[in-house]
MARKOLDREN-653975 format. One record per residue (C-alpha): residue in three letters; chain; x, y, z. Coordinates in steps of 0.1 Angstrom, whole numbers. Layout:
! residues N
(pt ALA A (X Y Z))
...
***
This chain:
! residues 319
(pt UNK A (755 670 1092))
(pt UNK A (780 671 1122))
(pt UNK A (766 696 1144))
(pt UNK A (731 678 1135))
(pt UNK A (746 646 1146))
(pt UNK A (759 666 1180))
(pt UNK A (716 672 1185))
(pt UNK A (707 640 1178))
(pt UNK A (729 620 1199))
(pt UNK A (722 647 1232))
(pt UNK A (683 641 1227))
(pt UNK A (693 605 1225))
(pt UNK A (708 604 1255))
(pt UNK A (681 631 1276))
(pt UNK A (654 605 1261))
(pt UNK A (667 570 1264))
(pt UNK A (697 573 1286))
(pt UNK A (715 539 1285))
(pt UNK A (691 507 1283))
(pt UNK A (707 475 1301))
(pt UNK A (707 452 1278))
(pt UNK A (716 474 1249))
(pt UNK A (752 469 1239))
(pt UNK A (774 491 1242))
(pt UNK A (810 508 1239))
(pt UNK A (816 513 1275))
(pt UNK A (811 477 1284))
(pt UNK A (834 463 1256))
(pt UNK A (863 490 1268))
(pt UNK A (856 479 1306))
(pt UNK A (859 442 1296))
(pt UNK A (894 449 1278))
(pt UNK A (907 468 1305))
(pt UNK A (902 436 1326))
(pt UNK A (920 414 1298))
(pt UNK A (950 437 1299))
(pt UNK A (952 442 1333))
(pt UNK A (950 405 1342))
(pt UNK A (979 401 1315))
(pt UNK A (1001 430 1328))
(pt UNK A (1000 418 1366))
(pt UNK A (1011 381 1356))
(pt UNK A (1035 396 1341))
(pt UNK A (1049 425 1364))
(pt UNK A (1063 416 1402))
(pt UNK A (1075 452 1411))
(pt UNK A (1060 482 1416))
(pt UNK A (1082 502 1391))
(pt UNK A (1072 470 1366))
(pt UNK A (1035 481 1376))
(pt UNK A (1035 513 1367))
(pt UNK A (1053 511 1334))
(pt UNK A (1030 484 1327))
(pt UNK A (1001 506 1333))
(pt UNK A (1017 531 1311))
(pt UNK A (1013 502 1284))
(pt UNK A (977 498 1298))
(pt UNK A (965 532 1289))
(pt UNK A (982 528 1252))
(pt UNK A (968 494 1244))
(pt UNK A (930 510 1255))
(pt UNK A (929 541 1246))
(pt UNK A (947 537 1213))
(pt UNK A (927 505 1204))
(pt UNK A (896 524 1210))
(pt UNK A (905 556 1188))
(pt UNK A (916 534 1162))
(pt UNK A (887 511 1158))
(pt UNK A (864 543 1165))
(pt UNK A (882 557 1136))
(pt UNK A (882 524 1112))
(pt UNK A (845 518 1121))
(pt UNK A (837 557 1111))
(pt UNK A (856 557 1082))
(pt UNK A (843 527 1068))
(pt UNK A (806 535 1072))
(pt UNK A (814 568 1057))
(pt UNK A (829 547 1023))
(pt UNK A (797 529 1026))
(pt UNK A (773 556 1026))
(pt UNK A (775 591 1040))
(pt UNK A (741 584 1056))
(pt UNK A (757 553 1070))
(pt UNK A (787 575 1087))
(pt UNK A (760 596 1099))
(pt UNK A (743 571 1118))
(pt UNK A (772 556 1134))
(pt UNK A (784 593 1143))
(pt UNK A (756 597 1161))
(pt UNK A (753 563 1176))
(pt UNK A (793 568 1189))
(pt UNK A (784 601 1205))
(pt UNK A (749 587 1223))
(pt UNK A (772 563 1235))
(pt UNK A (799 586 1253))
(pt UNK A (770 606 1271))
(pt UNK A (762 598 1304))
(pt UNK A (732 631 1316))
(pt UNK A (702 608 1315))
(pt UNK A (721 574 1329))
(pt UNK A (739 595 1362))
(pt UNK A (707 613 1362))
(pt UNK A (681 577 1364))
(pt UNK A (706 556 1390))
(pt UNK A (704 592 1414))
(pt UNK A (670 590 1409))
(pt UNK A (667 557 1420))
(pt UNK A (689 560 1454))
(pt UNK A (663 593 1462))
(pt UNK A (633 572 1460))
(pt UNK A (646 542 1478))
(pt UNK A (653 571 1502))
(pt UNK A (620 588 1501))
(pt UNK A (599 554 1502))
(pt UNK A (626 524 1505))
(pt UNK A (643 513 1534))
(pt UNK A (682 522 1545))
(pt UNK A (694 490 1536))
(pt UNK A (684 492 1500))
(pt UNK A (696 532 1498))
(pt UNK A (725 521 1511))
(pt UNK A (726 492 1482))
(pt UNK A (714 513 1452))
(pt UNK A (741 543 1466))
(pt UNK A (773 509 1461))
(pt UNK A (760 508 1424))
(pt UNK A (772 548 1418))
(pt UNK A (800 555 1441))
(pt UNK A (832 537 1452))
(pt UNK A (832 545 1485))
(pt UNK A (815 517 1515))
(pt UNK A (782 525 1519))
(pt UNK A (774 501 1544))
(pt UNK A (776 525 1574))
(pt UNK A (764 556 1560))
(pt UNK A (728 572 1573))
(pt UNK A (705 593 1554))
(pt UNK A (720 628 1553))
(pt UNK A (753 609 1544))
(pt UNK A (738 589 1514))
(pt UNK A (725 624 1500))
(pt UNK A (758 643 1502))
(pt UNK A (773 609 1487))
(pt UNK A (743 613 1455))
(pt UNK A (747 649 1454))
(pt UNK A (787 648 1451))
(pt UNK A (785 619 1423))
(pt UNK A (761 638 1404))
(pt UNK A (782 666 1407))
(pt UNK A (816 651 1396))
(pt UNK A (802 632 1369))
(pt UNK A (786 661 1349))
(pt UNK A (821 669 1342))
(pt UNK A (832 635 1329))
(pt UNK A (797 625 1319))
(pt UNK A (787 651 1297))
(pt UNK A (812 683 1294))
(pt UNK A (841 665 1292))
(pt UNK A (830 642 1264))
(pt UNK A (815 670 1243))
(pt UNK A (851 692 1245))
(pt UNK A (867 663 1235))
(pt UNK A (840 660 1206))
(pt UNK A (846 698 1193))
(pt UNK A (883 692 1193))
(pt UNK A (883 660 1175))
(pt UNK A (851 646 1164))
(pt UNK A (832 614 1177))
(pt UNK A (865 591 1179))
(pt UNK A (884 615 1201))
(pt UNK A (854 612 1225))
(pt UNK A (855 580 1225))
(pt UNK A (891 576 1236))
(pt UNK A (882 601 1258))
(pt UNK A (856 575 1276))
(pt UNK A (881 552 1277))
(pt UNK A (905 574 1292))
(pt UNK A (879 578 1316))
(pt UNK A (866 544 1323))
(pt UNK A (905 537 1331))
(pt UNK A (907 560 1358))
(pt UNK A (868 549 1373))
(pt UNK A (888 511 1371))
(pt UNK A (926 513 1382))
(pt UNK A (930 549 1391))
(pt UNK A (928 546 1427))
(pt UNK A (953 554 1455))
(pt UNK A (947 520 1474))
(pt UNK A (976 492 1476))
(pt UNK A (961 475 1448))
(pt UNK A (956 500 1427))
(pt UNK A (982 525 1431))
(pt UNK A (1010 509 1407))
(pt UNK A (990 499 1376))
(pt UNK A (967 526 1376))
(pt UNK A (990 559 1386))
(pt UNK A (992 564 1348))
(pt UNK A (959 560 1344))
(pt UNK A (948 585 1369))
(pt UNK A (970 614 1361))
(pt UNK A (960 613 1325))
(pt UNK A (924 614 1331))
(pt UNK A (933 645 1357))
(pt UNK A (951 661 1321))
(pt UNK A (917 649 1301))
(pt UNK A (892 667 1324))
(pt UNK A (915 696 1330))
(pt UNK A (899 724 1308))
(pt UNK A (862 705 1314))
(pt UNK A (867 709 1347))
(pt UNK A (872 745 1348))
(pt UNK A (843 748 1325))
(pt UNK A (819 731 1352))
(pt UNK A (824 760 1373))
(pt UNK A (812 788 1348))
(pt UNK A (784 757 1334))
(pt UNK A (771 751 1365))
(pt UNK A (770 787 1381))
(pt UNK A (749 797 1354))
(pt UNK A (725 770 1360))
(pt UNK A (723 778 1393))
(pt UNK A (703 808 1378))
(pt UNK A (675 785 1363))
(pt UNK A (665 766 1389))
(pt UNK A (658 791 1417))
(pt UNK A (694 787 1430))
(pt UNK A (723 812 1447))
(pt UNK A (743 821 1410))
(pt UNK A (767 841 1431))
(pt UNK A (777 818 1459))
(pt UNK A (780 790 1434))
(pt UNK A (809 812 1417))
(pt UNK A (821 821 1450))
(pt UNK A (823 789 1466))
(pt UNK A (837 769 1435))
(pt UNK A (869 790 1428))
(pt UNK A (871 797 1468))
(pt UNK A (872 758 1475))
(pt UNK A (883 749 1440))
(pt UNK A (912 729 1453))
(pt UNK A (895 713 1483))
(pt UNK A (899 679 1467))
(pt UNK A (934 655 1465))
(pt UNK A (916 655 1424))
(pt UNK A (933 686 1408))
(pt UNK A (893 689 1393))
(pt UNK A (866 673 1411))
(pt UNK A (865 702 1441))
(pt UNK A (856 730 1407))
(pt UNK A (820 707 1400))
(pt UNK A (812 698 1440))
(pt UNK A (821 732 1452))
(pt UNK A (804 750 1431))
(pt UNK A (773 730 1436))
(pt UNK A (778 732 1473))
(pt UNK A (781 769 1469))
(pt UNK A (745 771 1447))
(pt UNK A (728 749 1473))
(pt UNK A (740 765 1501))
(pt UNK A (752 734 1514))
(pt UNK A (785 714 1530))
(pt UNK A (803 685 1504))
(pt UNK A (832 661 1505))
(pt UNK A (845 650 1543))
(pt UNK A (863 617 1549))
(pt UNK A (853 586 1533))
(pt UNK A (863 548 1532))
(pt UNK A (871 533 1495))
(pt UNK A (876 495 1500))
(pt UNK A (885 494 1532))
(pt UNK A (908 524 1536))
(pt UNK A (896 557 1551))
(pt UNK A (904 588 1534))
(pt UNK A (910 620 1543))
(pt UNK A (892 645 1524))
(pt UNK A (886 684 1533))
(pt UNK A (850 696 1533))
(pt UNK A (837 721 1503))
(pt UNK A (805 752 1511))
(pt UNK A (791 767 1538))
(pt UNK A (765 742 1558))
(pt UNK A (740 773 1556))
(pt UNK A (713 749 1560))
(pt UNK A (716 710 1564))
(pt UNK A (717 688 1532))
(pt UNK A (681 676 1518))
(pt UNK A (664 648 1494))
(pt UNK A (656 676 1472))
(pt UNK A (691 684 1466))
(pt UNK A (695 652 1448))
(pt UNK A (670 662 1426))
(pt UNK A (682 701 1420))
(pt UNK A (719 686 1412))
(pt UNK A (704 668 1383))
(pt UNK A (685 694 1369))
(pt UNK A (717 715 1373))
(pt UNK A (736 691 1356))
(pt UNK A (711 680 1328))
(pt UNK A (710 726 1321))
(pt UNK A (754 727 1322))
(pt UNK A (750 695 1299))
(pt UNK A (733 714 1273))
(pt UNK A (747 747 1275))
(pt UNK A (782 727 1269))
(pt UNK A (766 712 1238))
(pt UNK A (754 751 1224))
(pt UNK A (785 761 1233))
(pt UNK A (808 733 1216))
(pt UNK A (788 734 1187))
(pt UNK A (792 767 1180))
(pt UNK A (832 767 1189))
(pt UNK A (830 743 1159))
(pt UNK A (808 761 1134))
(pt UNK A (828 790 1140))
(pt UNK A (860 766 1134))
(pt UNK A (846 754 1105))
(pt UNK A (833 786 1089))
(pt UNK A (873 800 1095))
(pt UNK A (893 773 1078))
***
């Protein structure tokens, strides 16, 4: 029923993706994340008060949502087995991101193929943190291409580890784990207090997923008529081309199966930041390569789900 429930969920998600008005998990994590932030900074002056209160941050979130995760789960089970089924399935649809990352690329490459610069430039703010207002074509492709990249990790692989270690509540701590980094864990003035905790944690989280990416993606490389052996190459060879101890292993290896240049400086609210360059520019970047990156993404995204499952079913045919 668990592994089934694993399948279920992952077609879920490659079908429907994420609706808008549908409610869910992420949303209600992002909302308490604001709650407790705007509590902690009334509260702490200092920057050492700042970080220990964002210390406090990650263990109000991330415990509240294992524990109601857990209560919800276990309740439904008590209910009906069929019950705990559902909601098993409905928690894991909910921590998987292929489809969602995969739609809002799609919408900055048609806006690129057909729209204007203005609204590429718009669609490309609604994905990335970085301004967007300057950037031309070629740069608003590397920018797609890179998020698709870094997110297969903490969009998909990551989630599904986290699943196989420790069921459908574990993965959903996991997302919030995550969706505290993607809101505090920046290295701007505002940011760099409250959310150093946050930040380094989720760089523990996605340490092992990370690494995974590299072999996940390589071998995709493979199935869409990309270079398997560059992709290897280029991800360990510029696997630490990033200040992120693990978003260089996911860009760089999709750089190297491209044959194409990633990363370079970049502003984030206002700062510029510094950031080396991953690949070779064998040829320059294209609009197609947004839509290769997904495809490599949606084929890693599966094979972690075969893979997971059957670390589990061997697990469970062991104990």
């Amino acid at each position: 029923m668990t592994l089934l429930a694993w399948g279920a969920a992952w077609l879920l998600d490659y079908w429907f993706g994420d609706p808008p008005h549908w409610p869910h998990p992420v949303r209600w994590i992002g909302n308490l994340i604001s709650v407790a932030q705007r509590a902690i900074r009334r509260c702490c002056k200092t920057e050492l008060a700042l970080k220990i209160g964002g210390g406090v941050l990650w263990l109000v979130v991330v415990g509240t949502t294992w524990g109601v995760s857990w209560g919800l789960l276990h309740i439904a089970n008590l209910v009906s087995p069929w019950l705990g089924w559902l909601v098993e399935v409905w928690m894991i649809y909910t921590v998987l991101a292929a489809r969602c990352l995969g739609d809002a690329a799609m919408e900055v490459y048609r806006a690129l193929k057909d729209g204007t610069l203005a609204e590429s430039r718009e669609k490309l703010s609604w994905i990335v943190g970085r301004d967007t207002s300057q950037l031309e074509r070629p740069q608003i492709t590397r920018a797609v291409v890179e998020t698709v990249a870094e997110n297969s990790v903490d969009g998909v692989i990551a989630p599904l580890f986290f699943l196989m270690l420790g069921g459908a509540p574990l993965a959903m701590a996991y997302k919030a784990v995550n969706t505290l980094d993607s809101m505090v864990g920046y290295k701007t003035e505002k940011y760099r207090a409250i959310g150093m905790v946050s930040a380094r944690l989720d760089d523990v989280a996605n340490f092992i997923p990370a690494r995974l990416s590299w072999l996940l993606l390589s071998i995709s490389a493979c199935c869409v008529r990309a270079d398997f052996r560059r992709a290897l190459h280029i991800g360990w060879r510029d696997r630490y081309q990033h200040s992120s101890p693990n978003c260089a292993w996911p860009e760089a290896t999709v750089a190297g199966a491209l044959g194409i240049r990633l990363g370079g400086p970049n502003t984030y609210f206002g700062e510029r930041v510094e950031k080396p360059w991953m690949g070779d520019e064998r040829r320059g970047i294209a609009l197609d390569d947004i839509t290769r990156t997904i495809q490599l993404m949606m084929l890693a995204s599966l094979q972690a789900l075969l893979l997971f499952a059957a670390l589990r079913a061997l697990a469970l045919g062991t104990a």
